[in-house]
C-alpha positions in Angstrom: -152.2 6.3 -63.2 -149.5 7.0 -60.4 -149.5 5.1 -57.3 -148.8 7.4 -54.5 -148.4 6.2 -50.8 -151.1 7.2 -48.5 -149.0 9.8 -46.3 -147.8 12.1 -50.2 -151.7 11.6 -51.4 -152.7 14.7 -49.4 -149.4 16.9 -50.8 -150.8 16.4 -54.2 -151.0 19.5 -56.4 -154.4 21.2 -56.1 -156.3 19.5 -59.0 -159.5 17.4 -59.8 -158.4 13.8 -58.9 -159.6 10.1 -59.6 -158.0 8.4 -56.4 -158.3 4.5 -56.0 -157.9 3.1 -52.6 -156.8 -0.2 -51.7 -157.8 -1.6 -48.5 -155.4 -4.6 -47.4 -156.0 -7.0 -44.3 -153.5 -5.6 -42.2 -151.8 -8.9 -41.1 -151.3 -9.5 -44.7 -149.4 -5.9 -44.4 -147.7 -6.9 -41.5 -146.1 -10.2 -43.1 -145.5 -7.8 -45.8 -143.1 -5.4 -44.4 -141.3 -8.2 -42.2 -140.4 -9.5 -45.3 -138.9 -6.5 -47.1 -138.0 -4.5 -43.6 -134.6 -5.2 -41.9 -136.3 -3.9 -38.6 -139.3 -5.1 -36.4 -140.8 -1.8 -36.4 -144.1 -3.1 -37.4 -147.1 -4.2 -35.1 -150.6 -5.8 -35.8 -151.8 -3.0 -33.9 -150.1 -0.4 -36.0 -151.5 -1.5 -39.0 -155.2 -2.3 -37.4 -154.5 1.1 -36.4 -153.5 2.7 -39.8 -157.4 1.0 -41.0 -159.5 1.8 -38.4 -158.7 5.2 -37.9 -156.1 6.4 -40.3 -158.0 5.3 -43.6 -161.3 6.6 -43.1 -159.6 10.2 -42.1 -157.3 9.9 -45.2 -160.4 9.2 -47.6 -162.6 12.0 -46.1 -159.6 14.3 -46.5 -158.9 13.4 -50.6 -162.9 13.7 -50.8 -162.8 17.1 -49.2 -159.6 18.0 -51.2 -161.8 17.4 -54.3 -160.8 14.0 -55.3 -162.8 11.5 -56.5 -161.9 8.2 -54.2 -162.8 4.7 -55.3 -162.2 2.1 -52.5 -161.0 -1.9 -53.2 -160.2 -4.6 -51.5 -157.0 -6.4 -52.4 -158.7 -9.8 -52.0 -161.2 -8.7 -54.2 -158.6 -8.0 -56.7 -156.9 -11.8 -56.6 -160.3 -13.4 -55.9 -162.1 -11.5 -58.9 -159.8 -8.9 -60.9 -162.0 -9.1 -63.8 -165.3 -8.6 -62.0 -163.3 -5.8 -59.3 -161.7 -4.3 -62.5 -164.7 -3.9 -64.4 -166.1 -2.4 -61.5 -163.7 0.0 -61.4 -163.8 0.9 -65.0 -167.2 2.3 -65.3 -165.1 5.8 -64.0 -161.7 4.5 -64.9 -160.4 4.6 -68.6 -158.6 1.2 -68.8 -159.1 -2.0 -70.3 -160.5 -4.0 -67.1 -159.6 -7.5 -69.6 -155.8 -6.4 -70.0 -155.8 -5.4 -66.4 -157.0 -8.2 -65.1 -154.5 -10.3 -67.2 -152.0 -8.8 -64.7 -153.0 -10.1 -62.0 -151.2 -13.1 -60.7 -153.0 -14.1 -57.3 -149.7 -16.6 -57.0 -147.8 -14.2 -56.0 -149.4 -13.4 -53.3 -146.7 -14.4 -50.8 -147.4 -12.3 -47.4 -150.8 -14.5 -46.8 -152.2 -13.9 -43.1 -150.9 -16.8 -40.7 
């Protein structure tokens, strides 16, 4: 399991892949990268933009490439990471209890305002 940023997932090496999307609200993004950027070179729109148009292109590509692409939501993760993770092991091979035993939804600091 790698994670791979959205723009290096099509530059993988031809192969068969298992490819796990996470879809994030995109103000929750936003808050994100004003926290951990040292520039304001981040928009709302940029990153309504990047899901409306860029994701659904990006997932048809890794599908078309081969890959086998498994889409989550990140609230679905804090909300219910046993019940998302088991989900997502019925093609994954991973402990879905030890995964979910990761999760710590208090953390979750770049919340939507």
């Amino acid at each position: 399991l790698v994670k791979v940023p959205a723009g290096l997932a099509l530059q993988l090496a031809p192969g068969s892949y298992q490819t796990v999307v996470m879809r994030r609200d995109p103000a929750e993004i936003l808050a994100s990268m004003a926290e951990f950027t040292p520039f304001d070179v981040f928009t709302y729109e940029s990153a309504a933009h990047f899901y409306d148009l860029v994701l659904p292109t990006l997932i048809e590509r890794l599908a078309a490439a081969g890959h086998v692409v498994t889409v989550i939501d990140y609230a679905d993760v804090l909300r219910d990471p046993l019940g998302t993770f088991r989900k997502l092991a019925e093609t994954w091979p991973f402990d879905p209890a030890l995964a979910a035993a990761c999760v710590q939804p208090e953390l979750h600091r770049s919340v939507a305002r």
